[in-house]
C-alpha positions as CSV (number, residue, x, y, z in Angstrom):
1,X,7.8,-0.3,5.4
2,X,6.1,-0.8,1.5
3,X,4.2,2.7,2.3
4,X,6.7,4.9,3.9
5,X,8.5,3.9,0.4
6,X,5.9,4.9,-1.9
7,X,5.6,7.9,-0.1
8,X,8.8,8.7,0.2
9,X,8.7,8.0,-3.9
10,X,6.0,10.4,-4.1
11,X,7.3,12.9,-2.7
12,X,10.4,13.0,-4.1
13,X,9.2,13.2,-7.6
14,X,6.9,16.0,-6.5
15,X,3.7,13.7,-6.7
16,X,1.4,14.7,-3.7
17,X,-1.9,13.6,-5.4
18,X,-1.7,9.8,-5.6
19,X,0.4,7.9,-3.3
20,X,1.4,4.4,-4.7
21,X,-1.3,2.7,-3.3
22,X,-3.7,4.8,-4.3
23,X,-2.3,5.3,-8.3
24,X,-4.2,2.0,-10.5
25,X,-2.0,0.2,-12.4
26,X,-2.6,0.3,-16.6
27,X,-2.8,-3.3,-17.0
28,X,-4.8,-5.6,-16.0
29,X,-2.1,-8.1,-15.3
30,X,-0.6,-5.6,-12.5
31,X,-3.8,-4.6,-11.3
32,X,-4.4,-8.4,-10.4
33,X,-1.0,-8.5,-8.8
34,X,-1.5,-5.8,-6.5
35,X,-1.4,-7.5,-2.8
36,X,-4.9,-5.7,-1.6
37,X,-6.6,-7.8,-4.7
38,X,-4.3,-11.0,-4.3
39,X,-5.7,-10.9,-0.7
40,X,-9.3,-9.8,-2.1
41,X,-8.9,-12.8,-4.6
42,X,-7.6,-15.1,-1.3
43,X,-11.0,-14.3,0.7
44,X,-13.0,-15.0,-2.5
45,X,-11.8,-18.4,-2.7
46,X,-11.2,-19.5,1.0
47,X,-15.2,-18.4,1.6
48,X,-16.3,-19.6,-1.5
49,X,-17.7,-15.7,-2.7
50,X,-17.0,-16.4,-6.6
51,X,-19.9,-15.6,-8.3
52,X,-20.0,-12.1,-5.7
53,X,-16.7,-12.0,-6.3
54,X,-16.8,-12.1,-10.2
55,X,-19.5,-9.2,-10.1
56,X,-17.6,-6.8,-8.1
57,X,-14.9,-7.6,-10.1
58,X,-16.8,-6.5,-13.4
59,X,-18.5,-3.3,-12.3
60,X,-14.6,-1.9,-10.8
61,X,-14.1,-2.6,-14.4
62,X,-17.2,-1.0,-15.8
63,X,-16.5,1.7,-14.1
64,X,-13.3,2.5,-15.1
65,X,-13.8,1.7,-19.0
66,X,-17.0,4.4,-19.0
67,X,-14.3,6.9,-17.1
68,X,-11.8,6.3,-19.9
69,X,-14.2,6.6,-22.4
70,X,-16.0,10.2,-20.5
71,X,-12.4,11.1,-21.3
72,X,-12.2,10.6,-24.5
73,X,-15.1,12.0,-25.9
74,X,-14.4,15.2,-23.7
75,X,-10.7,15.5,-25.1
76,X,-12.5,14.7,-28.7
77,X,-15.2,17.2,-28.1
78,X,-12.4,19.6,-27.0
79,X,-10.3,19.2,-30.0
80,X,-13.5,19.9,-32.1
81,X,-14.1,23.5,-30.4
82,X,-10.3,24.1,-31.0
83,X,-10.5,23.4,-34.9
């Protein structure tokens, strides 16, 4: 029922790329909220996975701190040519 909202949601604001359960949150706050990683977070514990846990954890987050940054410095390098 969740997805056939989002979608529904998507496409009525004319958003076919991302889906809801595909777009990432900004925060980190939501993006520990949303139910795939409270279930993610839920396996971790019951099996006792921290420490694998913790370092898949930290390279998702690598990963998307060196994608911001690509962005920056191509929007920077951008603005450069433009000036």
């Amino acid at each position: 029922m969740e997805k056939a909202k989002t979608s529904r949601k998507a496409k009525a604001s004319g958003n076919t790329e991302q889906t809801g359960a595909e777009q990432l949150p900004s925060s980190f706050k939501k993006f520990r909220q949303l139910p795939e990683m409270e279930a993610f977070y839920r396996f971790i514990y019951e099996n006792d996975l921290r420490k694998e846990g913790k370092a898949i954890i930290d390279r998702l987050l690598m990963s998307r701190k060196a994608e911001k940054l690509a962005a920056r410095s191509s929007k920077k390098k951008s603005a450069k040519v433009v000036n």
